[in-house]
C-alpha positions as YAML, in Angstrom:
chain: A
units: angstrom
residues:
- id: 1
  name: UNK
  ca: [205.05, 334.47, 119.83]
- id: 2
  name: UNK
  ca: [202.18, 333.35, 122.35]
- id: 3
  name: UNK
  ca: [201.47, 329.13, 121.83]
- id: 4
  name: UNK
  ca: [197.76, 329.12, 120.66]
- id: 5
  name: UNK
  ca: [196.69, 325.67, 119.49]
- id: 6
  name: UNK
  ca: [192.99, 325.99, 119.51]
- id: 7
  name: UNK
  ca: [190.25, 328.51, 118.03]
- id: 8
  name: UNK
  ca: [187.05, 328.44, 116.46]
- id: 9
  name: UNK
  ca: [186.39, 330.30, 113.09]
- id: 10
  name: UNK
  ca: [183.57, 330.91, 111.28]
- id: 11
  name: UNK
  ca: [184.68, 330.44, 106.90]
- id: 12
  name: UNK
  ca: [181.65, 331.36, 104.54]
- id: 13
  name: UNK
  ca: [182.41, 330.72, 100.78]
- id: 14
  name: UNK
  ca: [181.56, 333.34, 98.36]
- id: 15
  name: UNK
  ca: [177.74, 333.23, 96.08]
- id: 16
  name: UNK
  ca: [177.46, 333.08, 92.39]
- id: 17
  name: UNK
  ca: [176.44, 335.89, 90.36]
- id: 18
  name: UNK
  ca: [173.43, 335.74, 88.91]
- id: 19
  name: UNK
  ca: [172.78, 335.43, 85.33]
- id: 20
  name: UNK
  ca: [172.01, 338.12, 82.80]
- id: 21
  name: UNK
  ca: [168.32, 338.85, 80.70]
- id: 22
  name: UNK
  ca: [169.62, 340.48, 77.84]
- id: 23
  name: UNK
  ca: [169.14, 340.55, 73.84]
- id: 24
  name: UNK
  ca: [171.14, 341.48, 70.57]
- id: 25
  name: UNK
  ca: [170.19, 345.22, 69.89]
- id: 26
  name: UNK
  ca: [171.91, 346.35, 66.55]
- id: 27
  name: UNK
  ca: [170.87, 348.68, 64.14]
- id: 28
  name: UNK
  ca: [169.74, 346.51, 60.67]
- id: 29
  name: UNK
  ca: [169.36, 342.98, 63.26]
- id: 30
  name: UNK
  ca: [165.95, 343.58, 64.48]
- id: 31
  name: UNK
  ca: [165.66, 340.01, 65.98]
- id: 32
  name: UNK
  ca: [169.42, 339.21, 67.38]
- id: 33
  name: UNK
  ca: [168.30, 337.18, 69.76]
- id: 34
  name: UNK
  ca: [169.70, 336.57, 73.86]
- id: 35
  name: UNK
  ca: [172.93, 337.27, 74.96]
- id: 36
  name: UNK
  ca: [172.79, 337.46, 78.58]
- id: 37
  name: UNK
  ca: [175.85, 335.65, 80.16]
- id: 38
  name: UNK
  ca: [175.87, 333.03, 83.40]
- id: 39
  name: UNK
  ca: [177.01, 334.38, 86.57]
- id: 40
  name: UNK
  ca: [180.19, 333.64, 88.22]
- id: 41
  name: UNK
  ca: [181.12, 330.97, 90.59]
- id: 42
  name: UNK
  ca: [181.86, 332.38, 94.48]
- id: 43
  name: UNK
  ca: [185.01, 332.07, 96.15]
- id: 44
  name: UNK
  ca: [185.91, 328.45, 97.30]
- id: 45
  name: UNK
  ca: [187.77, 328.73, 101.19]
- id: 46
  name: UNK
  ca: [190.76, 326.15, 101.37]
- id: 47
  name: UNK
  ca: [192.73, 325.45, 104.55]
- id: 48
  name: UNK
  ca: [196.44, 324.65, 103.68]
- id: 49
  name: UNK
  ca: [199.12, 322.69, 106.40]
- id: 50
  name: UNK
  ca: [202.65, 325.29, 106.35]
- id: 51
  name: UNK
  ca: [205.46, 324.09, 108.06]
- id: 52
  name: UNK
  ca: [206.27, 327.18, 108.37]
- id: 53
  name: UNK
  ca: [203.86, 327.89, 111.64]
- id: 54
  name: UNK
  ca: [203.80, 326.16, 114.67]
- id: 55
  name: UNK
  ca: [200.51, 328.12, 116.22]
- id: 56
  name: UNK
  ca: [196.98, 329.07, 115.54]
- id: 57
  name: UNK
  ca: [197.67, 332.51, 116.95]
- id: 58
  name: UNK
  ca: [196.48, 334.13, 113.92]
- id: 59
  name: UNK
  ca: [193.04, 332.88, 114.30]
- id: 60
  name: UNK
  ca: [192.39, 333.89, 117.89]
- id: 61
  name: UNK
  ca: [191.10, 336.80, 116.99]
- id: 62
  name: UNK
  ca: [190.33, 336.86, 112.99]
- id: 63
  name: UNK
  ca: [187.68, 334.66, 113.68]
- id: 64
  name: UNK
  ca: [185.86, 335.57, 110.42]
- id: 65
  name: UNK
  ca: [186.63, 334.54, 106.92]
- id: 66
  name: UNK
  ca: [184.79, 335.01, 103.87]
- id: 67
  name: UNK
  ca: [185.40, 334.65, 100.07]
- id: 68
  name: UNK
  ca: [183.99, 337.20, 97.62]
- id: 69
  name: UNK
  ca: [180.86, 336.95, 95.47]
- id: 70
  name: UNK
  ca: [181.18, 335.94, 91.91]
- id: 71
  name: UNK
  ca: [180.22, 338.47, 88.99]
- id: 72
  name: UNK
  ca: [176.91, 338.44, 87.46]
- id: 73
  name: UNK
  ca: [176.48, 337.78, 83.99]
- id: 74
  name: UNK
  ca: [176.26, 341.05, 81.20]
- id: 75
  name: UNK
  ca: [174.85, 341.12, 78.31]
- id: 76
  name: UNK
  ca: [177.05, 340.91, 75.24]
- id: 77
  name: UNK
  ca: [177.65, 336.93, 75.27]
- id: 78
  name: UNK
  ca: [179.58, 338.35, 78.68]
- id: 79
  name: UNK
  ca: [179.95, 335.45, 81.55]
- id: 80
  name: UNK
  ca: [180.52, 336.74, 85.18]
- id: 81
  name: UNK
  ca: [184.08, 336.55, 85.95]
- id: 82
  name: UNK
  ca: [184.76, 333.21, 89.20]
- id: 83
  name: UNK
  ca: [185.94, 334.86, 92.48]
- id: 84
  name: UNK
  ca: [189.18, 334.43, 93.38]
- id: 85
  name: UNK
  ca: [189.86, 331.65, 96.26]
- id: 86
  name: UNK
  ca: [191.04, 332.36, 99.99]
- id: 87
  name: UNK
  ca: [193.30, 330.09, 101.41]
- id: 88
  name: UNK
  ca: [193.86, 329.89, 105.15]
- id: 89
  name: UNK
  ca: [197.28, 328.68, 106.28]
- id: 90
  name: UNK
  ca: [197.36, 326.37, 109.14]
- id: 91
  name: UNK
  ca: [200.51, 324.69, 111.35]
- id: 92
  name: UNK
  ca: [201.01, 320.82, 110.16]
- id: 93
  name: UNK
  ca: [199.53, 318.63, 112.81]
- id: 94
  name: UNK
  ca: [195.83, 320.54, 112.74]
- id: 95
  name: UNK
  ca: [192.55, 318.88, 113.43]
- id: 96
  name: UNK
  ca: [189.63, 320.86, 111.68]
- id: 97
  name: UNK
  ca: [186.21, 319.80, 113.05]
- id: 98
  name: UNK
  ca: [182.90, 321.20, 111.93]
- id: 99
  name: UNK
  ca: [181.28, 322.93, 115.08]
- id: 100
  name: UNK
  ca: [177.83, 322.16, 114.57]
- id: 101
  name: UNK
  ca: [177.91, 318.11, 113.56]
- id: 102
  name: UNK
  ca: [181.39, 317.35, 115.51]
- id: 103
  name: UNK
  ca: [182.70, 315.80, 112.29]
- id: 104
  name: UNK
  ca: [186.28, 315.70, 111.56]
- id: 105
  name: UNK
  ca: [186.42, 317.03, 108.03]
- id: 106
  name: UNK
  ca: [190.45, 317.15, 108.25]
- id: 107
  name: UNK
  ca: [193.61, 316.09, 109.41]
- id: 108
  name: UNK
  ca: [196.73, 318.13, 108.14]
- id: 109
  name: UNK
  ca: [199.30, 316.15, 108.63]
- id: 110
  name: UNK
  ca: [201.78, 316.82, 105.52]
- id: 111
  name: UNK
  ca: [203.60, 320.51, 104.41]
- id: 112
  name: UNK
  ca: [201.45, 321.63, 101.64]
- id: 113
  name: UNK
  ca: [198.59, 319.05, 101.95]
- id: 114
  name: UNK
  ca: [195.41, 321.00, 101.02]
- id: 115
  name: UNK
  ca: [191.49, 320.65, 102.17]
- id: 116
  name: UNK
  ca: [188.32, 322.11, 100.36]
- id: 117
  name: UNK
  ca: [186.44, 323.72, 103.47]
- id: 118
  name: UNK
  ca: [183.58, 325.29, 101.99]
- id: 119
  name: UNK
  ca: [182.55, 325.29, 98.11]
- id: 120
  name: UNK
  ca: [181.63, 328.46, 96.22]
- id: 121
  name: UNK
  ca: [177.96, 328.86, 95.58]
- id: 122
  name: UNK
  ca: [177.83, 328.04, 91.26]
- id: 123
  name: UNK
  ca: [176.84, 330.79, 88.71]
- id: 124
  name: UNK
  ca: [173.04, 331.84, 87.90]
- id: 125
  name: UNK
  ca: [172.20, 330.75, 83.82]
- id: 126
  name: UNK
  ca: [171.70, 333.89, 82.23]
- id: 127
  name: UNK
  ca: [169.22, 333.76, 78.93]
- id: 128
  name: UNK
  ca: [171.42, 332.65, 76.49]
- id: 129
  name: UNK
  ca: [171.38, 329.37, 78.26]
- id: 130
  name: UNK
  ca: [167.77, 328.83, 77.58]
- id: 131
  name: UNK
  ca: [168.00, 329.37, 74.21]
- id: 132
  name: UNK
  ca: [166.12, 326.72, 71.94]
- id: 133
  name: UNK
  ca: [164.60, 326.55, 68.35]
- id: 134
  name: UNK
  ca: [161.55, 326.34, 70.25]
- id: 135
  name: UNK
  ca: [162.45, 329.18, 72.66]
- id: 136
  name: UNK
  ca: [164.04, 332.19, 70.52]
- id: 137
  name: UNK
  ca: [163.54, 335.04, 72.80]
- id: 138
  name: UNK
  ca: [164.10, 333.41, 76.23]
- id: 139
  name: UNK
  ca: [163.54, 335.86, 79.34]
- id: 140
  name: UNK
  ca: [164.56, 333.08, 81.80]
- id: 141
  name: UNK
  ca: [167.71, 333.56, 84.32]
- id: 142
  name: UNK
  ca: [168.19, 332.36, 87.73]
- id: 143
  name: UNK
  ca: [170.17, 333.90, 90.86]
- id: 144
  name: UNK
  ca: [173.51, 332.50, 91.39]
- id: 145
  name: UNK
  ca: [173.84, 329.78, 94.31]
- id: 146
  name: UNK
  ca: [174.42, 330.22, 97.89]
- id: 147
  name: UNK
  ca: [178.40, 329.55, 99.11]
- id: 148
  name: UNK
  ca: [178.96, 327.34, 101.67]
- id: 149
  name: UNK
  ca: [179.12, 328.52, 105.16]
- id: 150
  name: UNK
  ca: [180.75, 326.18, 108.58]
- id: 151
  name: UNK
  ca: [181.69, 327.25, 112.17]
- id: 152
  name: UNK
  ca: [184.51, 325.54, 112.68]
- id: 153
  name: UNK
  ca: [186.99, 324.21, 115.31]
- id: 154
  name: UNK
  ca: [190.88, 324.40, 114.61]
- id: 155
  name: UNK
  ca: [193.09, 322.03, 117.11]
- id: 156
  name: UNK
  ca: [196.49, 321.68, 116.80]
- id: 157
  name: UNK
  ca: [198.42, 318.53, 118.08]
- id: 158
  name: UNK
  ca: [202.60, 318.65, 117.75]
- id: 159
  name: UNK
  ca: [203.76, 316.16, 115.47]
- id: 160
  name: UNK
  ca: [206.78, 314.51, 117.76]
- id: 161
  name: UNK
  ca: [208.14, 311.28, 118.23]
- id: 162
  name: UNK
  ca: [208.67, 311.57, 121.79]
- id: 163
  name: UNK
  ca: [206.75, 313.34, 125.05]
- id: 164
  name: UNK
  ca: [208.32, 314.36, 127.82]
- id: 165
  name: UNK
  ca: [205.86, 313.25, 130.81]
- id: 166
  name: UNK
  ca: [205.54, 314.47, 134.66]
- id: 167
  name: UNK
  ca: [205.16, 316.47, 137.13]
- id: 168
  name: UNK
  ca: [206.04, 319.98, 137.55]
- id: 169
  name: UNK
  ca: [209.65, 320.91, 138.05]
- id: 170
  name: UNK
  ca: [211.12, 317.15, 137.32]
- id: 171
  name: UNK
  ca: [212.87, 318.42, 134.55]
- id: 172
  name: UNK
  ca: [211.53, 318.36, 131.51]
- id: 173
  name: UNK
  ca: [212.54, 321.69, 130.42]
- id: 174
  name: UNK
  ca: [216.28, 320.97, 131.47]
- id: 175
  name: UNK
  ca: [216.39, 317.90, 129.31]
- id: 176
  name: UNK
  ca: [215.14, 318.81, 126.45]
- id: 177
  name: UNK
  ca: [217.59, 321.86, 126.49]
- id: 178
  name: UNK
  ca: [220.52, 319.46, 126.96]
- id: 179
  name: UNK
  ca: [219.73, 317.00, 124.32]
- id: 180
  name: UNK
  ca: [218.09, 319.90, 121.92]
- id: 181
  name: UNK
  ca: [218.48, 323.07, 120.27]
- id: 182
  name: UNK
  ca: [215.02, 324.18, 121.54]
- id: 183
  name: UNK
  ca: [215.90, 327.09, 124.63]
- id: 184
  name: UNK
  ca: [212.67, 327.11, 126.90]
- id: 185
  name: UNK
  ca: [212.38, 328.90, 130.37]
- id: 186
  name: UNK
  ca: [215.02, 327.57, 132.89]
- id: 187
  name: UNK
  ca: [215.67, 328.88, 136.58]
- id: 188
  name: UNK
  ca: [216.87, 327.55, 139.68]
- id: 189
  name: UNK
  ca: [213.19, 328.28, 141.19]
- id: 190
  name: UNK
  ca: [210.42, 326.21, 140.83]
- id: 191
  name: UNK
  ca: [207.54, 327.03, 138.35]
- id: 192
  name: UNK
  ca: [205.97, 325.09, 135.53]
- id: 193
  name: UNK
  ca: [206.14, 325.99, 131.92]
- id: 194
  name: UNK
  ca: [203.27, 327.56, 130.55]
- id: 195
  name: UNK
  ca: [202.80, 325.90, 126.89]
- id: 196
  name: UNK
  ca: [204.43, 323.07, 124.64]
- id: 197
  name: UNK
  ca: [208.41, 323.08, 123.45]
- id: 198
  name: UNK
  ca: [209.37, 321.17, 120.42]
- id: 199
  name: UNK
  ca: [212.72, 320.04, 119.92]
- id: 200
  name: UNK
  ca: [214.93, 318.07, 117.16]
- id: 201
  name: UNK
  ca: [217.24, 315.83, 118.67]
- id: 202
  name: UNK
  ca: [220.69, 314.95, 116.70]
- id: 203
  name: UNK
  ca: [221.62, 311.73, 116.39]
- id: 204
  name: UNK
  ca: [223.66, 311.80, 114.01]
- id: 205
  name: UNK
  ca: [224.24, 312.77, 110.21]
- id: 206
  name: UNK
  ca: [220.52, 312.10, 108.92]
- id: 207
  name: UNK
  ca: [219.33, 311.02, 112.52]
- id: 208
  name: UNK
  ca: [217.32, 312.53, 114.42]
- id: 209
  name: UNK
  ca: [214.12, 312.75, 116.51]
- id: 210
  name: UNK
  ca: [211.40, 315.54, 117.81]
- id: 211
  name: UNK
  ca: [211.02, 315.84, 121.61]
- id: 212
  name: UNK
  ca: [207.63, 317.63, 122.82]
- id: 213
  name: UNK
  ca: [208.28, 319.19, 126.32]
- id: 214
  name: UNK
  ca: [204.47, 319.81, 127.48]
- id: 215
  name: UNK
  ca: [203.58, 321.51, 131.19]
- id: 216
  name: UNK
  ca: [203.92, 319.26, 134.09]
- id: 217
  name: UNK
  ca: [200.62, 317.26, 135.54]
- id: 218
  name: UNK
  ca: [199.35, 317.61, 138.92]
- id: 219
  name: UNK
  ca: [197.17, 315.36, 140.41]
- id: 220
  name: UNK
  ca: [193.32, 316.08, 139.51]
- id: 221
  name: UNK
  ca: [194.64, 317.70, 136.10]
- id: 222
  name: UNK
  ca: [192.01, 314.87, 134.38]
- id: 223
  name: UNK
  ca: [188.88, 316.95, 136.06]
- id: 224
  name: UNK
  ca: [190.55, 320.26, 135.04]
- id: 225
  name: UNK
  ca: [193.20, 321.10, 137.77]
- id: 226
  name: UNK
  ca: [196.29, 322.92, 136.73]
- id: 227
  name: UNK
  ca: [197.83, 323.50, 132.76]
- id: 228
  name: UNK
  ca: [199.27, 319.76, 131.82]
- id: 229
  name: UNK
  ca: [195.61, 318.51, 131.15]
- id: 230
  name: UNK
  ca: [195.32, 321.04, 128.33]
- id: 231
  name: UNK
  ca: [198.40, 320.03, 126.35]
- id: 232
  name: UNK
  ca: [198.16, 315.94, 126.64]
- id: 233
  name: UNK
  ca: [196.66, 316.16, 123.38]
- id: 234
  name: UNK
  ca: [199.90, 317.05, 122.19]
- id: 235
  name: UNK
  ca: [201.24, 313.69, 123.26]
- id: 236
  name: UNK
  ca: [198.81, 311.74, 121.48]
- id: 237
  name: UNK
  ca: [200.61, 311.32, 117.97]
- id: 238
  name: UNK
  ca: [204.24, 310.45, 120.08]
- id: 239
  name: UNK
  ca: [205.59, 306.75, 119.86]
- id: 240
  name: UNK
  ca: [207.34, 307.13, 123.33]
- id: 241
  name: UNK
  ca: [206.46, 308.81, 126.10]
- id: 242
  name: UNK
  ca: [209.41, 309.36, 128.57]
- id: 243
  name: UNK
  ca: [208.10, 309.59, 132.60]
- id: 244
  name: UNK
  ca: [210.27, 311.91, 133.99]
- id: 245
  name: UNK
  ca: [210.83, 311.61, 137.98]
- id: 246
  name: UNK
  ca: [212.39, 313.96, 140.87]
- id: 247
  name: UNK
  ca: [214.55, 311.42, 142.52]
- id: 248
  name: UNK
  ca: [216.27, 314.44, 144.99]
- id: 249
  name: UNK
  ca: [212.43, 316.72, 145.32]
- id: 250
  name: UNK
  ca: [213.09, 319.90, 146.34]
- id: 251
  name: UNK
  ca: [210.67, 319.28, 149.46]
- id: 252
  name: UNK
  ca: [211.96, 316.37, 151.22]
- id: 253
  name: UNK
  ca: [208.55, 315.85, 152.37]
- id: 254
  name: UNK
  ca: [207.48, 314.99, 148.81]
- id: 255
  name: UNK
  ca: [207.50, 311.21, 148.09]
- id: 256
  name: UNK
  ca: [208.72, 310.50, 144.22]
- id: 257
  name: UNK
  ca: [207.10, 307.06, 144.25]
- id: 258
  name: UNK
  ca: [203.65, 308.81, 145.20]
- id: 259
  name: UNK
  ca: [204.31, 311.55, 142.29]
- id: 260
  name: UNK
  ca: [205.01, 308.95, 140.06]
- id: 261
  name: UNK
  ca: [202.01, 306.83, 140.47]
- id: 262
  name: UNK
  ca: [199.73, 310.32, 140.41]
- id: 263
  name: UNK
  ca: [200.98, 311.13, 136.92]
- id: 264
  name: UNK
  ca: [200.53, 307.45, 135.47]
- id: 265
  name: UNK
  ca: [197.16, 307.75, 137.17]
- id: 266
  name: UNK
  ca: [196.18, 311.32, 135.82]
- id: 267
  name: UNK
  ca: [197.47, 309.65, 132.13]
- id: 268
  name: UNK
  ca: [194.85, 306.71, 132.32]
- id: 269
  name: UNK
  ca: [191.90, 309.05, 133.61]
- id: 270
  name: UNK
  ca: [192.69, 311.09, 130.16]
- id: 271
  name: UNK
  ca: [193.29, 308.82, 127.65]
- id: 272
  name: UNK
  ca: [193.60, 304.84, 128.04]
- id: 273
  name: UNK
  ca: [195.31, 304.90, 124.47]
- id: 274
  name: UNK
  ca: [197.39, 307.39, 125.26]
- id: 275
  name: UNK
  ca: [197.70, 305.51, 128.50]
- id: 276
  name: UNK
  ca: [198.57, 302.39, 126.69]
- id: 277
  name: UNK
  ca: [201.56, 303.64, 124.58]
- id: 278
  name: UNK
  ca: [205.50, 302.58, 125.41]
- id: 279
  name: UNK
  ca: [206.62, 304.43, 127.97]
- id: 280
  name: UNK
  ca: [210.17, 304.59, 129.90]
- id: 281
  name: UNK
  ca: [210.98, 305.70, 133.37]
- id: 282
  name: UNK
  ca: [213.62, 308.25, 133.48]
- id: 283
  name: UNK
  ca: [214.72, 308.98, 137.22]
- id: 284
  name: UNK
  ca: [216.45, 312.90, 136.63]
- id: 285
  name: UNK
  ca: [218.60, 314.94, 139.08]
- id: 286
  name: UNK
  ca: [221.15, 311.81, 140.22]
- id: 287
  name: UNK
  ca: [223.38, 314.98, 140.45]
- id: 288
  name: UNK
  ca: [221.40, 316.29, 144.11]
- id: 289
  name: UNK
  ca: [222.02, 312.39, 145.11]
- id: 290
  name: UNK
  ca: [225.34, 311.58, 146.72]
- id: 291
  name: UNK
  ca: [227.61, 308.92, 144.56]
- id: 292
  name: UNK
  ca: [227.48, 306.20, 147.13]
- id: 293
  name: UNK
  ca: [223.15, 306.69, 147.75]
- id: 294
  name: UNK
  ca: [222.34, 306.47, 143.88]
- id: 295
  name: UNK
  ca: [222.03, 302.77, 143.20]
- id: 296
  name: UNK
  ca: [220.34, 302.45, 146.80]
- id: 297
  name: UNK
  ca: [217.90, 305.01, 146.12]
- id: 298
  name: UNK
  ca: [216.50, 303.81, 142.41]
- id: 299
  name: UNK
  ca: [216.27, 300.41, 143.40]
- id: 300
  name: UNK
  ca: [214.41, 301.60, 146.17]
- id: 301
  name: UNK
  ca: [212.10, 303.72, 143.94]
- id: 302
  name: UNK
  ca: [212.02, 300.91, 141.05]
- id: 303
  name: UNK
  ca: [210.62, 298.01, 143.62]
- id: 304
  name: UNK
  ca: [208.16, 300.30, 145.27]
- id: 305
  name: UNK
  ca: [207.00, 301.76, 142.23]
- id: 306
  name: UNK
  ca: [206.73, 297.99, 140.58]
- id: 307
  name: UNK
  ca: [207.69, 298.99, 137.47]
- id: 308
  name: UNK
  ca: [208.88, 296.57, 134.99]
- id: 309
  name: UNK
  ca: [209.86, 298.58, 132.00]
- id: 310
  name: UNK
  ca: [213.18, 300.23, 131.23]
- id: 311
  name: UNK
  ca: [214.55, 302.72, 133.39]
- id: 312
  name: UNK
  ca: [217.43, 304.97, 132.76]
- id: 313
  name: UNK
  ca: [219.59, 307.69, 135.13]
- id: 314
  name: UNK
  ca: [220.41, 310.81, 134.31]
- id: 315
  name: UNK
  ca: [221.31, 314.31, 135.42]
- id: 316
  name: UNK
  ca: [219.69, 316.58, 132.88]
- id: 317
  name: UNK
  ca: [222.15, 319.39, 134.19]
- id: 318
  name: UNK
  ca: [225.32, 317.38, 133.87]
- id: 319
  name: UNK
  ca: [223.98, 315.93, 130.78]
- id: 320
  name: UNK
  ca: [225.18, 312.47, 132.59]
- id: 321
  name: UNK
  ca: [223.55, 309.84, 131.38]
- id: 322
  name: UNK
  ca: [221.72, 311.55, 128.36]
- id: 323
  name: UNK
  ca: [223.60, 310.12, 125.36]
- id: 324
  name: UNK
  ca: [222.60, 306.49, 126.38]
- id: 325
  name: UNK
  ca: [218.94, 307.22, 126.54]
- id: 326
  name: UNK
  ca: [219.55, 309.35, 123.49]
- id: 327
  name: UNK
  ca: [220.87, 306.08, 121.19]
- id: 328
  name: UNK
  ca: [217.84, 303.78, 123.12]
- id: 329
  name: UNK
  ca: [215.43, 306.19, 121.87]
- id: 330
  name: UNK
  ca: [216.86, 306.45, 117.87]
- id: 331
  name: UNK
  ca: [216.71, 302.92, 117.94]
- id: 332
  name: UNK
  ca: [213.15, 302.45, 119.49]
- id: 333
  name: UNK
  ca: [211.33, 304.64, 117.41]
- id: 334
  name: UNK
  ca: [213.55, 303.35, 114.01]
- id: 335
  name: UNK
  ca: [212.46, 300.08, 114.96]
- id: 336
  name: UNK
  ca: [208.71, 301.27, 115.28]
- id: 337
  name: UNK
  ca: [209.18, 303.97, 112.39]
- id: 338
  name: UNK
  ca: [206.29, 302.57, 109.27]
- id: 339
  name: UNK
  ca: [208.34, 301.83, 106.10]
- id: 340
  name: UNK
  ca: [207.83, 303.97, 103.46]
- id: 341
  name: UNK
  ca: [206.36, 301.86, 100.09]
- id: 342
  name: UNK
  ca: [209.29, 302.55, 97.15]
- id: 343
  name: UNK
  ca: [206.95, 303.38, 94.04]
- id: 344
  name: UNK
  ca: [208.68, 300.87, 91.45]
- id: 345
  name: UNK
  ca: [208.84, 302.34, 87.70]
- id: 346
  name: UNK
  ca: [206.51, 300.19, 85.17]
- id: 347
  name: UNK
  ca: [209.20, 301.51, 82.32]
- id: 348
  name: UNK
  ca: [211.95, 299.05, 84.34]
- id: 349
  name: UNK
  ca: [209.68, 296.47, 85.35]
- id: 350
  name: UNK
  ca: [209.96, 292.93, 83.72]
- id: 351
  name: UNK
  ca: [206.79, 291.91, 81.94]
- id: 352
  name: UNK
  ca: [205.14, 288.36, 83.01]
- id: 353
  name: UNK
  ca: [206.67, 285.61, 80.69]
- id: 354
  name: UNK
  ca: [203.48, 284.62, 78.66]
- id: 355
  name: UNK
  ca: [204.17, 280.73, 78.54]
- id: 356
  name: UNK
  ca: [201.04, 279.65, 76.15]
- id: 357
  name: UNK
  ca: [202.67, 281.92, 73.49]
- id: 358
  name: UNK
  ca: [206.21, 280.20, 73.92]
- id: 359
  name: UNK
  ca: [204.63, 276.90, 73.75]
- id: 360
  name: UNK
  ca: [202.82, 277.70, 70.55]
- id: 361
  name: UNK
  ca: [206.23, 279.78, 69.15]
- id: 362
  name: UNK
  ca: [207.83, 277.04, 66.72]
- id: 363
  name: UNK
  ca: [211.43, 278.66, 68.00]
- id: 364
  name: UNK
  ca: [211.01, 276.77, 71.66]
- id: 365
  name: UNK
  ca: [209.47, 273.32, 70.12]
...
């Protein structure tokens, strides 16, 4: 299935019928008075977070979506019938902002959570609802309302602990394979994958983590240049971002330390928050580097690069090295992980004592 995470849509709720002018015509009741019903209320348009998608594909090209008109009133006492709802079923993680005033009317962050995106235009008043002592043969009504209509931007941002930053071909891919079940493209060419991968990473019985593999950066991808730039929004909800580096480039003439700085440079240009967030330097492919040139080499790259935060050394390939930066992560992102509030239960909780009425109870004197 083609990765689409944005698309614009246009959602127009449904009218209300309009009400009814109508009066009581039986033979031997020659003044029964109104009985023209209220019209029905239009179809309300919902949007709805289902963890079972994971793109926006299906709004690409239904960009349309409109709820139907609610019945007008009959005579008879007989109310218009409401129209039924539409609900449009989004991935979890979706922004929805409103086109024309660039307000954020939603963020969908929880399976099932539900938004109200445009209200159904109300119901006319037939004639019966004008009826008075005063007013005994009413020929009032009024049409129904107008529904609700928005143009409106869908974005879609993974929901995943941890991001998987660099350039192309430093191994992102390959890592996330070896420490996931996900299975994106790998070759033994360079290329650059074309959209985000999301994987769960087992830690153990009732442990584990999401990984969001997003194409590599190049430098200039802040103005627009390459794919990366399009998908960093996808690393904006992660609580670590991993750096990924080449140590053994497959063009000798490449420098790492150079890459390196280009990505953290790109990062900043983007977003300074996302810019700002824990990240670890993960030096990949020890496996090209000969044994006795590997602690040389990264304390080479680690002073030139003047970086002062944790580094670790793997081989994606080998999966050497993985199940130590595998534990470090667990434990970062428990230790960073919001508690969840425990909802006590008023039936079990002990009441204030009320010491004024044990002082005046003649029991305690």
């Amino acid at each position: 299935m083609k990765f689409v995470d944005e698309a614009y849509i246009d959602v127009a709720a449904g009218n209300g019928g309009s009400g009814c002018v109508s009066f009581r015509r039986e033979k031997f009741i020659p003044f029964g008075g109104p009985n023209g019903g209220d019209g029905g209320r239009g179809g309300h348009v919902f949007a709805e977070a289902d963890i079972n998608l994971n793109t926006l594909i299906d709004y690409r090209y239904a960009r349309r979506h409109e709820a139907r008109n609610g019945e007008h009133g009959r005579g008879s006492d007989q109310f218009g019938a409401a129209a039924d709802d539409i609900v449009l079923r989004v991935p979890v993680g979706t922004i929805i902002t409103d086109v024309d005033t660039g307000e954020v009317i939603a963020e969908l962050l929880m399976p099932g959570e539900r938004i109200l995106l445009a209200k159904g235009g109300d119901g006319g008043f037939g004639n019966l609802h004008y009826k008075s002592s005063t007013n005994r043969a009413p020929r009032q009504k009024t049409p129904g309302w107008p529904g609700e209509q928005r143009k409106l931007k869908l974005e879609l941002r993974v929901l995943a602990d941890v991001g998987l930053l660099g350039m192309p071909n430093a191994g992102k891919s390959t890592l996330i394979a070896a420490i996931s079940n996900a299975r994106p493209k790998i070759a033994d060419y360079p290329f650059t994958t074309l959209h985000p991968n999301l994987g769960v990473v087992r830690v153990a019985q009732e442990q584990s983590f999401v990984v969001a593999d997003v194409p590599g950066l190049i430098e200039g991808a802040a103005e627009g240049a390459g794919l990366g730039h399009q998908f960093l929004r996808h690393l904006q909800r992660t609580r670590l971002l991993l750096h990924l580096v080449d140590v053994a480039p497959f063009d000798e003439g490449v420098d790492p330390v150079e890459q390196a700085r280009a990505i953290v440079a790109e990062l900043k240009k983007y977003d300074p928050a996302l810019y700002e967030k824990p990240r670890w330097l993960v030096l990949n492919k020890l496996d090209m580097v000969p044994t006795e040139e590997r602690e040389k080499r990264v304390k080479d790259f680690v002073k030139r690069f003047r970086w002062k935060g944790p580094v670790f050394q793997i081989s994606a390939l080998t999966r050497e090295g993985c199940e130590p930066l595998i534990q470090a992560i667990y434990r970062h992102i428990e230790a960073t992980r919001e508690p969840v509030p425990q909802e006590t239960d008023v039936r079990f909780e002990a009441p204030p004592p009320d010491t004024a009425a044990a002082d005046d109870d003649p029991r305690f004197r």
